[in-house]
N, C-alpha and C positions, 0 to 999 in steps of 0.2 A: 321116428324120434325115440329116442332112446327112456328109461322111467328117470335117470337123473336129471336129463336134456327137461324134462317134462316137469319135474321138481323144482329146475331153477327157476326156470319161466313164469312160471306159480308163484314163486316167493317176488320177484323181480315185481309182477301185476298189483301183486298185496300190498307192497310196501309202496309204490306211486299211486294209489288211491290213498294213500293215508297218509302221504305227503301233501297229495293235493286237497285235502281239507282241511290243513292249517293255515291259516293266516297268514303271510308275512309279519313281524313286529315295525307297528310306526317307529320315529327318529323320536316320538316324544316317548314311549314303551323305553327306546335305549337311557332315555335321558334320565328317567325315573330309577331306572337299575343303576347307572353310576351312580347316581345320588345314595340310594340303599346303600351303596358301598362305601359311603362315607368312612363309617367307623372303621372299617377294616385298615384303611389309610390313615387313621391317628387322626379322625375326626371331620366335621366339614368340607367338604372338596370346593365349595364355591367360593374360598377365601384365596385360591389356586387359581379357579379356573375365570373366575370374571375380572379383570383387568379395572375395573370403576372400582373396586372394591377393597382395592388395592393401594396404599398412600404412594406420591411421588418418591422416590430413594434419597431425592433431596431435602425434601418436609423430614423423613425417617431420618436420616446424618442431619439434621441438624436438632431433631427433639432426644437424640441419640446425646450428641456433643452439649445440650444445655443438661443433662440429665447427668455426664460426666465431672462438669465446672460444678454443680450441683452439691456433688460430692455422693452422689446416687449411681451408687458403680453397679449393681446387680442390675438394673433398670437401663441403666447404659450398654452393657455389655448385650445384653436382649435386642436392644433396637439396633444396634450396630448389626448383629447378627441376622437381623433382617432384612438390614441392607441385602448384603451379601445374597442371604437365601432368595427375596423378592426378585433382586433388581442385576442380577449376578451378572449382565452384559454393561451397566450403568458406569458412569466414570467416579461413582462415589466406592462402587464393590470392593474394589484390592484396597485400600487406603479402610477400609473398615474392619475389615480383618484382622489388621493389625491394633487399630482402636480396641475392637473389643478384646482382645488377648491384653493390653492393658487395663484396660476397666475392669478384666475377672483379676488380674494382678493386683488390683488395688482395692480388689474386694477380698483380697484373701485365697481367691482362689485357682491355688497355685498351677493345678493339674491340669485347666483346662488354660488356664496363660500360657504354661506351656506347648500345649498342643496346637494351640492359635498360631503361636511364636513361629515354631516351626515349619508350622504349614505355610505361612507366609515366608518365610524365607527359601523356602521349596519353591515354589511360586513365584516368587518374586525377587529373585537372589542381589538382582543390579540395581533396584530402586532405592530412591531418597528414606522411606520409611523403614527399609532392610535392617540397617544399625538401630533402628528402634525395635525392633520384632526381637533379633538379638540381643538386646538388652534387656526385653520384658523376659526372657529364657532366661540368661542369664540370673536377673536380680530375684526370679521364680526359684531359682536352686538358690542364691546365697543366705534366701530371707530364711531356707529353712536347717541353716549349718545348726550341727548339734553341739554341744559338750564335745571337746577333746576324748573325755571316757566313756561317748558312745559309740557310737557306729556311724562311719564318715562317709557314704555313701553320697551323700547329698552333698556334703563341701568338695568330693572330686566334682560329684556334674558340674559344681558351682564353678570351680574353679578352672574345667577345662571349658565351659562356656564363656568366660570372662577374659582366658586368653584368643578364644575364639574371635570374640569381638575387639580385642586389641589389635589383633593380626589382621582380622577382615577389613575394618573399620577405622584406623590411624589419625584419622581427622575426624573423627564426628564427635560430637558434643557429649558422649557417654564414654569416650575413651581416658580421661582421665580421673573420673570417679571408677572406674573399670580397674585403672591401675593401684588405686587403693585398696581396693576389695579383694585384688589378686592377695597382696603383702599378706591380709586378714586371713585369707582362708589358707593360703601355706603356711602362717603360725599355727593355726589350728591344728592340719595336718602333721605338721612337725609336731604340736603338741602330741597330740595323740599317738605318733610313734616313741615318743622318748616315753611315755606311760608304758606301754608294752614293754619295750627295751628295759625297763628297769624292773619291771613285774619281771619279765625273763633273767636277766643279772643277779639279783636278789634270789631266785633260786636258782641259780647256776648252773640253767640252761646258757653258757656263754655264747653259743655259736647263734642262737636263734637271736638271743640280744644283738649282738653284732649286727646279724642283719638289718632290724630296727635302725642301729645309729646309722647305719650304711646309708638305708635310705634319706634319714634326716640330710648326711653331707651330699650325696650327689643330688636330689631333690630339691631341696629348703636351705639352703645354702648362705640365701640370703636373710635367714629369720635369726631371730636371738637365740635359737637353739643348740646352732650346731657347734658352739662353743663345747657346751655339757658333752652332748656327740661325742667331739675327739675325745672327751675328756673319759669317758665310758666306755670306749672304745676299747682307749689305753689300760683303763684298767681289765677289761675284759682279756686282750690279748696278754699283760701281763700272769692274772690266771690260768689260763692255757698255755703259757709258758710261749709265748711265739715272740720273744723279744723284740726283733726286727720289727714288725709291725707294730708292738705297742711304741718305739721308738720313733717312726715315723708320724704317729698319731698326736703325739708329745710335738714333734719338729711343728709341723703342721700348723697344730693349735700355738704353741710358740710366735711362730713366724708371721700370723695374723693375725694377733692376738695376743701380744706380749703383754697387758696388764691384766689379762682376764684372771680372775682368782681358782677358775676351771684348772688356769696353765697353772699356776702355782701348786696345785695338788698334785698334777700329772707330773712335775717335773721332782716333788717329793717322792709319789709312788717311785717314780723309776732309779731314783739315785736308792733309793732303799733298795735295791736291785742289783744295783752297782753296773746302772745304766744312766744313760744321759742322752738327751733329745737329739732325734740324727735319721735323716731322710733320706728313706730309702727310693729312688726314683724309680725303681722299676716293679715297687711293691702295685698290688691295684689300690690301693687306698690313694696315693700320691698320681697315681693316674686317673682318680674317678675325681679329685679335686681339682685336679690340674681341667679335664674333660668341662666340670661344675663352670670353674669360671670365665675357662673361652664362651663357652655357651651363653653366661650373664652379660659379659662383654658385647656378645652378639645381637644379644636381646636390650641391651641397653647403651647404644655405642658411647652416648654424653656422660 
């Protein structure tokens, strides 16, 4: 035998004596260790682990739902959520998810309604309670629209959530509070472009103002705004000297809009010009309106 042969063998002997004087651990030894380990898990494990200790998911949804009618929405939204967490195979689980995303919606809070919202509609995209999940997202972004002259971040989610649930959703009982809130949040947004546009105009940035009204008319189309819109337009294009399109901007506003006092300045601006309102059909202005109202038409056949 070789001295490494001799070496191994030696450590191999050493180390199974001093195996075989440990103990095995009892099953009460393990028990005692998960328990230690409580904390590390965010507290107690026997609230997890014994089943007695645990309330029915149906005692839970309904101290859950008296806690909502209540008017005790933070307390509601908790015990709904324990549903779920407790009883997550139980037939009250999916239907609680969405509860609680409305109880933090009606507690104010927004962030976590909507992360409810969605998760249940992930989840659960074909159920009866779907158009309500979608509408707790939804009414999560409209509650938080800002001023016109801040930052509209929040009236877009509002607003693409709200056509979301009109298009998903056609017949449920949130679709036509749904279609008022849309109107709301496109005047807003239309608000809040003709603010730019005219901050841009006034300093005779024209081409970025343009922009601005651009979006009010193929956008907001249907808001009170885009009267002003053409009306800005025109004057922009007539500063830039681009006749043709202040002309059809003029036609335009004219032609749907023949009492607006908007039209009555645009049709002053332009004869001071020794021009007169006349639609050019192959300008893209007269195409992104034309585009505008097939689309409304589409979206509204009645």
């Amino acid at each position: 035998m070789s001295c490494k042969q001799g070496a191994f063998v030696s450590f191999i002997f050493v180390m199974t004596t001093l195996l075989a004087g440990c103990s095995s651990p009892s099953f009460s030894d393990i028990g005692s260790s998960v328990s230690s380990l409580g904390g590390w898990f965010g507290g107690d494990t026997k609230e997890y682990l014994d089943p007695e200790q645990v309330a029915p998911a149906e005692k839970l949804y309904s101290e859950a739902d008296q806690f909502l009618n209540g008017g005790k929405y933070s307390a509601a939204a908790k015990k709904f959520e324990d549903v779920d967490r407790l009883h997550p195979y139980s037939p009250y689980a999916r239907r609680s998810i969405v509860m609680a995303a409305y109880a933090n919606y009606k507690d104010g809070k927004y962030t976590e309604a909507i992360a409810g919202g969605k998760r249940y509609s992930t989840l659960h995209p074909g159920t009866k309670e779907a158009a309500l999940a979608q509408h707790v997202v939804a009414m999560s972004y409209y509650d938080q629209i800002a001023d016109p002259k801040r930052d509209q971040k929040r009236t877009k989610k509002a607003l693409e959530s709200l056509q979301t649930l009109v298009r998903r959703y056609p017949n449920s009982r949130y679709t036509v509070q749904a279609r008022n809130k849309i109107r709301v949040a496109k005047d807003v947004l239309a608000a809040s472009d003709m603010n730019v546009g005219r901050y841009y105009l006034k300093r005779k940035n024209y081409l970025a103002a343009i922009n601005r009204f651009k979006s009010v008319v193929k956008n907001y189309q249907d808001t009170q705004h885009v009267e002003e819109a053409l009306a800005r337009m025109a004057e922009a294009y007539m500063a830039l000297g681009i006749a043709s399109e202040a002309q059809t901007a003029g036609a335009i506003l004219g032609h749907n809009f023949p009492d607006s006092p908007w039209y009555k300045d645009t049709y002053v601006l332009l004869k001071s010009g020794g021009l007169a309102p006349r639609e050019n059909s192959g300008s893209w202005l007269s195409k992104t309106w034309k585009n505008a109202v097939d689309t409304a038409k589409n979206l509204n056949p009645l």
